[in-house]
Gaussian input, Z-matrix of N, CA and C with variables (Angstrom, degrees):
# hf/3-21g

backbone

0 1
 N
 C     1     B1
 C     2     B2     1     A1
 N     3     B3     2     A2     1     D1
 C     4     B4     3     A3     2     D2
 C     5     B5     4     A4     3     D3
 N     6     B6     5     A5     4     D4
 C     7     B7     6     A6     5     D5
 C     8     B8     7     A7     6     D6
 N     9     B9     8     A8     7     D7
 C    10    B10     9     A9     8     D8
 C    11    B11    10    A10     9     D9
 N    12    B12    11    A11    10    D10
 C    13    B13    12    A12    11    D11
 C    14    B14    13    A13    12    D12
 N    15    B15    14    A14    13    D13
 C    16    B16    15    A15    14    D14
 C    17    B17    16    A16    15    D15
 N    18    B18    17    A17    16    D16
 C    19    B19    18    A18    17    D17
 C    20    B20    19    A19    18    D18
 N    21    B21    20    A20    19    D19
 C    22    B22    21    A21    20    D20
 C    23    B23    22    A22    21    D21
 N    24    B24    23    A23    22    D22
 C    25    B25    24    A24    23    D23
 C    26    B26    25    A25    24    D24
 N    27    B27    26    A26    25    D25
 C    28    B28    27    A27    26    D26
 C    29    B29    28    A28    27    D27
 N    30    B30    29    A29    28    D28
 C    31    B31    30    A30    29    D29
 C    32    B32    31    A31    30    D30
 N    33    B33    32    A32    31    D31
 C    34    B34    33    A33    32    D32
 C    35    B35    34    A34    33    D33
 N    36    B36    35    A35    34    D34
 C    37    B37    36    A36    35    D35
 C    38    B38    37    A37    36    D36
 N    39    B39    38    A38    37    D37
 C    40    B40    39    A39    38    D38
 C    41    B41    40    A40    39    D39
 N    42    B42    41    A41    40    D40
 C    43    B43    42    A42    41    D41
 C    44    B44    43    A43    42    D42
 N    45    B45    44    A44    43    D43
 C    46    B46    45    A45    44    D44
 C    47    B47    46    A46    45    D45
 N    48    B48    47    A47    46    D46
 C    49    B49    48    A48    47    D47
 C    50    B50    49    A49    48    D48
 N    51    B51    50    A50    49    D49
 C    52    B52    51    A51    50    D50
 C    53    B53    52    A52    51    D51
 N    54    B54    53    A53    52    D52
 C    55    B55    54    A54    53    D53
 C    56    B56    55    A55    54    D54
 N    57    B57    56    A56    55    D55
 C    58    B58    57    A57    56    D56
 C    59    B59    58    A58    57    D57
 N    60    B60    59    A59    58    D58
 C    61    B61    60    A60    59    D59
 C    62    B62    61    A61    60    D60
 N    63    B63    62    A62    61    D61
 C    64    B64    63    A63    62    D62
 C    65    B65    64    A64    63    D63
 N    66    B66    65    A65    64    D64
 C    67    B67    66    A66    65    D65
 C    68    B68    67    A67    66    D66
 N    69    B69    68    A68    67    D67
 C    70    B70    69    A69    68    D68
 C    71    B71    70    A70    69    D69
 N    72    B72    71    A71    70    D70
 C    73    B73    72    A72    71    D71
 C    74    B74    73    A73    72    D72
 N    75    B75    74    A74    73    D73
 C    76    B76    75    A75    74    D74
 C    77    B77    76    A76    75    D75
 N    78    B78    77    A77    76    D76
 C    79    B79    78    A78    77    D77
 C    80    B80    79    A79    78    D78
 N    81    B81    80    A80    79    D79
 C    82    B82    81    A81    80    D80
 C    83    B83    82    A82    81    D81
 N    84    B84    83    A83    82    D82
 C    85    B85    84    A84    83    D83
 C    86    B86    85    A85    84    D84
 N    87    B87    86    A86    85    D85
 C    88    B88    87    A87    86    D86
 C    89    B89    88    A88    87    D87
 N    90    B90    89    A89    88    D88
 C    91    B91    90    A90    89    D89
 C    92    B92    91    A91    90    D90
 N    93    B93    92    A92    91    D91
 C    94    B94    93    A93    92    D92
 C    95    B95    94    A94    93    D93
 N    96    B96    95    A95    94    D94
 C    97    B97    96    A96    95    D95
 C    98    B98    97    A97    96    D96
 N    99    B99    98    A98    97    D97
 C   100   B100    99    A99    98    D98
 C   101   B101   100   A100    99    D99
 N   102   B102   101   A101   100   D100
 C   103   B103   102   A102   101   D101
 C   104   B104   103   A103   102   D102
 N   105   B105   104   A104   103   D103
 C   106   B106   105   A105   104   D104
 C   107   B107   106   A106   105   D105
 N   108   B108   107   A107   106   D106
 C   109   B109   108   A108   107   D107
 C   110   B110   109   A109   108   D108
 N   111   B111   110   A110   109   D109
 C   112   B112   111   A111   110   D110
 C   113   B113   112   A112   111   D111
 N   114   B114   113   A113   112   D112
 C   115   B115   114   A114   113   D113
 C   116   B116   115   A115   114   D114
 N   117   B117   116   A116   115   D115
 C   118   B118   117   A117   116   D116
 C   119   B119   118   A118   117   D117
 N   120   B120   119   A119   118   D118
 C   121   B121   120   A120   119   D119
 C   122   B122   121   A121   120   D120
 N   123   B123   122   A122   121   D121
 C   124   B124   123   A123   122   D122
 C   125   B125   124   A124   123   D123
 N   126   B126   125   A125   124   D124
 C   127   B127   126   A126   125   D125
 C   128   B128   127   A127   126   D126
 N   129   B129   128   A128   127   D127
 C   130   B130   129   A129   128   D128
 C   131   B131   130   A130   129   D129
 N   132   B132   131   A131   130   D130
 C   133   B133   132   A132   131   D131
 C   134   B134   133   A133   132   D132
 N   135   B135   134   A134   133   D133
 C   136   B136   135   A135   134   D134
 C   137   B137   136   A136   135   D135
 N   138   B138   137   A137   136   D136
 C   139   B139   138   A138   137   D137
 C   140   B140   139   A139   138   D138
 N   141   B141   140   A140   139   D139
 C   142   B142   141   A141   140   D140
 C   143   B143   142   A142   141   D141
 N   144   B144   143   A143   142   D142
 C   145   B145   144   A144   143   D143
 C   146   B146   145   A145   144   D144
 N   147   B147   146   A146   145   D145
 C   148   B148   147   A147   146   D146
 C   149   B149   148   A148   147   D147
 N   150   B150   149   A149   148   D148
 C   151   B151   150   A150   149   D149
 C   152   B152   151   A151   150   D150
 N   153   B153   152   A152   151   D151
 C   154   B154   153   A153   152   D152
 C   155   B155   154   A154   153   D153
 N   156   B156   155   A155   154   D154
 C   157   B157   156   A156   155   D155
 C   158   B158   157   A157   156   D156
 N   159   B159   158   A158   157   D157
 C   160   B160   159   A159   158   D158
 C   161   B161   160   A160   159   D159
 N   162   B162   161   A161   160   D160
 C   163   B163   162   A162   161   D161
 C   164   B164   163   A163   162   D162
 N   165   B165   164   A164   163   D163
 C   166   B166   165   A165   164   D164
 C   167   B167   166   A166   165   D165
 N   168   B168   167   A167   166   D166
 C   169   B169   168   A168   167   D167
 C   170   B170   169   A169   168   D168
 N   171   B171   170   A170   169   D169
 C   172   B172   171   A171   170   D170
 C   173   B173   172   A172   171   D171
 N   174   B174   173   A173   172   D172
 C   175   B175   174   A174   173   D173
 C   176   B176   175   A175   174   D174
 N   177   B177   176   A176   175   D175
 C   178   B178   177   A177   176   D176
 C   179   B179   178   A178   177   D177
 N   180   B180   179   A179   178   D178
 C   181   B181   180   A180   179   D179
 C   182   B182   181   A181   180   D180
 N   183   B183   182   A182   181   D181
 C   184   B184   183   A183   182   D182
 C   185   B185   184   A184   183   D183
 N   186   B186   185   A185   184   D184
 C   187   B187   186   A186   185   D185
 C   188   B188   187   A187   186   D186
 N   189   B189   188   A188   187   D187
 C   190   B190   189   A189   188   D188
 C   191   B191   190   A190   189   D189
 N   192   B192   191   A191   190   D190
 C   193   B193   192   A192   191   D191
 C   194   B194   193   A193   192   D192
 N   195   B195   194   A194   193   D193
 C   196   B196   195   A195   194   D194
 C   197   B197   196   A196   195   D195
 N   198   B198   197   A197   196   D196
 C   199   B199   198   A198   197   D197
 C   200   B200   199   A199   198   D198
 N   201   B201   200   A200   199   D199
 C   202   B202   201   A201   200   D200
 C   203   B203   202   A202   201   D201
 N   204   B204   203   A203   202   D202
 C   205   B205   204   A204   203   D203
 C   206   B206   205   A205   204   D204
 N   207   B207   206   A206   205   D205
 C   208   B208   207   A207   206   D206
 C   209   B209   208   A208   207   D207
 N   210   B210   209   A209   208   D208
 C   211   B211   210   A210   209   D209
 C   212   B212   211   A211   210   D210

   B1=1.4478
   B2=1.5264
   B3=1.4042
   B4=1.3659
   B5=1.6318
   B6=0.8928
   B7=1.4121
   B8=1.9057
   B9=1.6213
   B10=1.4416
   B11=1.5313
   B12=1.3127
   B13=1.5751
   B14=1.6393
   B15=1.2656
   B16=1.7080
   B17=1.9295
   B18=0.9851
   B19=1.6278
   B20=1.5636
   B21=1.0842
   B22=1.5091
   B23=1.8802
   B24=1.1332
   B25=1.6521
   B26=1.5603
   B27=1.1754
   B28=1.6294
   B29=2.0270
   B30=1.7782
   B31=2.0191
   B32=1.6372
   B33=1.2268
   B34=1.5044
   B35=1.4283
   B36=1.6020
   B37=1.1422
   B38=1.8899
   B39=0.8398
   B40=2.0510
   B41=1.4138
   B42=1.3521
   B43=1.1237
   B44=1.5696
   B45=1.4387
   B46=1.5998
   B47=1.3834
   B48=1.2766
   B49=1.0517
   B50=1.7369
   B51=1.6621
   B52=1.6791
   B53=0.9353
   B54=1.7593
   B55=1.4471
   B56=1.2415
   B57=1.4920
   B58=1.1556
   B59=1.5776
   B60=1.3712
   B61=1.4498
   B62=1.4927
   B63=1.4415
   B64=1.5384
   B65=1.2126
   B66=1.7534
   B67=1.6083
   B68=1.4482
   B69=0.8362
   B70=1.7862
   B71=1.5153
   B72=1.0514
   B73=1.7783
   B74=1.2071
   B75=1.3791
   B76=1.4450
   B77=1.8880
   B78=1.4392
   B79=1.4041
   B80=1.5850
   B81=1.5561
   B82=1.5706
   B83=1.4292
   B84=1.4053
   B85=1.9146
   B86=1.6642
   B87=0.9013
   B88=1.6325
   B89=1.7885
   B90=1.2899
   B91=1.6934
   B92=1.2054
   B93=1.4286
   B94=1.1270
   B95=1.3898
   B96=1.6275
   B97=1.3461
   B98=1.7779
   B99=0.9991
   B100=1.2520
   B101=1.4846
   B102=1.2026
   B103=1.4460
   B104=1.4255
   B105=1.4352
   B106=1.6278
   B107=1.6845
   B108=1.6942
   B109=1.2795
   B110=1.1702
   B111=1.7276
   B112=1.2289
   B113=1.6112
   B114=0.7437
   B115=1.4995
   B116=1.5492
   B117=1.5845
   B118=1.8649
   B119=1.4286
   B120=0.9451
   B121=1.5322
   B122=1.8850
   B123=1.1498
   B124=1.4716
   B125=1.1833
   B126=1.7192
   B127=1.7875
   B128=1.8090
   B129=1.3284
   B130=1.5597
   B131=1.3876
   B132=1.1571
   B133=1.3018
   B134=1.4076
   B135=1.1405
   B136=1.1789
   B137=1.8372
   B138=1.5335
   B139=1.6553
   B140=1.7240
   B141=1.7581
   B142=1.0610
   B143=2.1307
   B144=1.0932
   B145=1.9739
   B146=1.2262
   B147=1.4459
   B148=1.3391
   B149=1.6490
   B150=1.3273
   B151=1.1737
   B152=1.9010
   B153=1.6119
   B154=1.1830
   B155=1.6680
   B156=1.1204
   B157=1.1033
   B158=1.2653
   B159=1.4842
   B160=1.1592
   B161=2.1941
   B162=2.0000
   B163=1.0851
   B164=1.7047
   B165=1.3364
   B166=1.3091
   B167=1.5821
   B168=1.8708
   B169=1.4945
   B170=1.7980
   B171=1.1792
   B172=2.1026
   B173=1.5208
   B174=2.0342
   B175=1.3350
   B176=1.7326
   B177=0.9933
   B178=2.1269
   B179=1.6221
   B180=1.2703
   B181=1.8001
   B182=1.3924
   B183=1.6784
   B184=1.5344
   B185=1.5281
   B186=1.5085
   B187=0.9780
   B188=1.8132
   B189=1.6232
   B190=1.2175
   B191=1.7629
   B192=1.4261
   B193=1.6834
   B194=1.3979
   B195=1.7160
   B196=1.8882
   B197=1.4108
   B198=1.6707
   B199=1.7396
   B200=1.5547
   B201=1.1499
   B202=1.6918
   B203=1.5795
   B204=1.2361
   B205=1.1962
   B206=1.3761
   B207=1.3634
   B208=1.5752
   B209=1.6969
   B210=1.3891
   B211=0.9718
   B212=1.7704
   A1=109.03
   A2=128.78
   A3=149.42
   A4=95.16
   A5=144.01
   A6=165.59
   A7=109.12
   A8=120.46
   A9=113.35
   A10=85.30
   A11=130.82
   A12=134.53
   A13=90.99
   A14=130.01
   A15=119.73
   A16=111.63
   A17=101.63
   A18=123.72
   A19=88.07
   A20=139.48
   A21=140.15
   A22=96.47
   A23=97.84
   A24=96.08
   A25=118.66
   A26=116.65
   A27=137.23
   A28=102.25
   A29=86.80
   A30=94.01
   A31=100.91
   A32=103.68
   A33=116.76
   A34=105.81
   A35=126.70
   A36=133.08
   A37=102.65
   A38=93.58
   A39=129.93
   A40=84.24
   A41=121.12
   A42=142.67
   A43=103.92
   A44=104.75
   A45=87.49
   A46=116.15
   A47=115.00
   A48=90.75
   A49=117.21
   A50=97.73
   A51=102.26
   A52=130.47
   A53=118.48
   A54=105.73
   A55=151.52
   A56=127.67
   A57=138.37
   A58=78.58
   A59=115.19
   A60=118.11
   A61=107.71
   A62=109.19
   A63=117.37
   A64=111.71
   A65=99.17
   A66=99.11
   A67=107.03
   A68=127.79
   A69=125.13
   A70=96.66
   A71=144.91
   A72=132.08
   A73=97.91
   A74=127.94
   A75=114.68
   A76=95.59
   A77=116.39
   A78=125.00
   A79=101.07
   A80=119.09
   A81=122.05
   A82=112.95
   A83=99.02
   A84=106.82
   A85=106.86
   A86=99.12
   A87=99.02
   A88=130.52
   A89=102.41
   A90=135.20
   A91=133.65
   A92=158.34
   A93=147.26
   A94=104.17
   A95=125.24
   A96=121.05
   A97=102.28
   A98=105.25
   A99=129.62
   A100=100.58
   A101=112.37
   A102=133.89
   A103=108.99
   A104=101.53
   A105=105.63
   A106=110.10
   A107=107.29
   A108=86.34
   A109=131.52
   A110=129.27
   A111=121.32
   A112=82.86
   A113=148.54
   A114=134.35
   A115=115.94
   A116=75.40
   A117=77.75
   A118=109.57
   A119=153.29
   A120=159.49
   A121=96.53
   A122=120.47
   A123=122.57
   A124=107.72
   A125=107.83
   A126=90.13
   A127=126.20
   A128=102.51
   A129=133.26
   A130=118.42
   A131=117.03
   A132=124.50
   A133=130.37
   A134=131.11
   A135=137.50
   A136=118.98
   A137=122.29
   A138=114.40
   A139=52.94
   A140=89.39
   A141=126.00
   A142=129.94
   A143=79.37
   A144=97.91
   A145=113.75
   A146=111.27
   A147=119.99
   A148=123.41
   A149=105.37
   A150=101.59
   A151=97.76
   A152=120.14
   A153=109.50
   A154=102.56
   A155=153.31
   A156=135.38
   A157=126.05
   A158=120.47
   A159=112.45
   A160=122.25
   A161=102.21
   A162=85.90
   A163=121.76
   A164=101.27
   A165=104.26
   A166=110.49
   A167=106.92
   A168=140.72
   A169=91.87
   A170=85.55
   A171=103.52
   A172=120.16
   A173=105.20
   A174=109.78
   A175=108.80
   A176=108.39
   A177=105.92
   A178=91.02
   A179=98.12
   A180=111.81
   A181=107.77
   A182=101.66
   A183=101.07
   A184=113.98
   A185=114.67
   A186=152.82
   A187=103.27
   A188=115.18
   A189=120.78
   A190=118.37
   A191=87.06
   A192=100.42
   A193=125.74
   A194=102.32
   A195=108.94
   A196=115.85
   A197=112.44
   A198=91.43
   A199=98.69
   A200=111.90
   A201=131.11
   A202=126.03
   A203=96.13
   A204=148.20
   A205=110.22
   A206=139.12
   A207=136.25
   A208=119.99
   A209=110.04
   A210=138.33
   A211=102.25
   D1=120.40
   D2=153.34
   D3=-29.41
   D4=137.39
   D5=-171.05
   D6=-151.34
   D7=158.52
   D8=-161.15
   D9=-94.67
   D10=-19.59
   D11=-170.43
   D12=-75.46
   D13=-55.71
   D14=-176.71
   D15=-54.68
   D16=-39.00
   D17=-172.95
   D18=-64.66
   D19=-54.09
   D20=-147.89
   D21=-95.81
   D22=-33.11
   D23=178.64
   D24=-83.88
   D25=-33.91
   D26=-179.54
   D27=-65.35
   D28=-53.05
   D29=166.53
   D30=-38.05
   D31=-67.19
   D32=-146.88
   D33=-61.79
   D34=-34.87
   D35=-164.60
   D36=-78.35
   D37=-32.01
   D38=177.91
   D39=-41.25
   D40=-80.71
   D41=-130.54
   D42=-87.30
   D43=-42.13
   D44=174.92
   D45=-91.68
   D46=-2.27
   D47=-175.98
   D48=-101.27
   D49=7.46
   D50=149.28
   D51=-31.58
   D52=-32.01
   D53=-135.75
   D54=63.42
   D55=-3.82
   D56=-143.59
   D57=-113.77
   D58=146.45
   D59=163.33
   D60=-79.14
   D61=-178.36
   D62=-177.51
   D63=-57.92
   D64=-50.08
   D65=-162.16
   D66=-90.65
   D67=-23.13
   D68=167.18
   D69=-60.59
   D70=-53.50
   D71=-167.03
   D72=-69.93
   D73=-31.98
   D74=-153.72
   D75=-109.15
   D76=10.47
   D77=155.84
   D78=-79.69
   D79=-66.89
   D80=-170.67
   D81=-54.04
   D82=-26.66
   D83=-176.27
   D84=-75.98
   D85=-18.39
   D86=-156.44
   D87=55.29
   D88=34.97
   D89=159.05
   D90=-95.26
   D91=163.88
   D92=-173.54
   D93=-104.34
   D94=153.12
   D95=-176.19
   D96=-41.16
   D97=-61.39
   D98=-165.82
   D99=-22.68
   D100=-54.79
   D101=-172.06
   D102=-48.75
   D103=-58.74
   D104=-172.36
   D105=-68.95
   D106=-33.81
   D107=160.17
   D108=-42.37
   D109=-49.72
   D110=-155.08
   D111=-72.00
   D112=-44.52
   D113=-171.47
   D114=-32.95
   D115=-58.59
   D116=-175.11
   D117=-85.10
   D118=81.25
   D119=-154.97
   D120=162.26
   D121=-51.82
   D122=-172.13
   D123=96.10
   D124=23.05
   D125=171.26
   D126=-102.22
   D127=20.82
   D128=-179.28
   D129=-167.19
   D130=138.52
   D131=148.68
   D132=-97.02
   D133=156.72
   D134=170.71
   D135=-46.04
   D136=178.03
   D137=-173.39
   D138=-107.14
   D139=168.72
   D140=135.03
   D141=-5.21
   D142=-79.96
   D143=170.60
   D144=-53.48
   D145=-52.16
   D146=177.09
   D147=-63.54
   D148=-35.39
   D149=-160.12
   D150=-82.76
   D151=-34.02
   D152=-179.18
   D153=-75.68
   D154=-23.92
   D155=134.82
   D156=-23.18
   D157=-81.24
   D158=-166.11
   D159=-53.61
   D160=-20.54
   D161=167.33
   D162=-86.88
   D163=-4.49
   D164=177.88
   D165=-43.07
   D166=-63.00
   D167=-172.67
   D168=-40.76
   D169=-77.35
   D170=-170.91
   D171=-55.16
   D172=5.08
   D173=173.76
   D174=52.67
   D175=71.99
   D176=-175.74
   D177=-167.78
   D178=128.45
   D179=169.29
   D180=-76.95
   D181=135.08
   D182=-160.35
   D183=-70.10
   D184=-16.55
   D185=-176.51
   D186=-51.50
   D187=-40.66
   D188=-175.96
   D189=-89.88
   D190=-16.63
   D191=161.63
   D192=-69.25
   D193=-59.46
   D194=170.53
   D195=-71.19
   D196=28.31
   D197=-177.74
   D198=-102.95
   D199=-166.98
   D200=167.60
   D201=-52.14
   D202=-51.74
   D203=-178.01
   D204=-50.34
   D205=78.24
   D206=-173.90
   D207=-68.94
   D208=102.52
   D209=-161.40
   D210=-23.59

């Protein structure tokens, strides 16, 4: 079962392992560093819009984020 704690950890794993620093993603995102922190911490998620954007940016099917499966 997909749980919001796998979803928030799979984000997070997403994200660093872009490479992309905070504030460069959260320039392309149009978010504030700040923002993506809470991402990576698990204390927010993305809307909707954002979030298929942002995997657009980080090249990752969003598909591999909402699975079971810890990134």
């Amino acid at each position: 079962m997909v749980t919001l704690e796998i979803i928030q950890q799979n984000l997070a794993a997403a994200i660093r392992q872009s490479g992309l620093t905070q504030t460069e993603l959260g320039k392309r995102l149009g978010v504030s560093q700040q923002t993506i922190s809470h991402y990576l911490k698990g204390d927010k998620l993305p809307a909707l819009d954002t979030f298929a954007n942002l995997c657009a940016i980080i090249d990752v099917n969003p598909q591999d984020i909402l699975s079971e499966k810890i990134f």
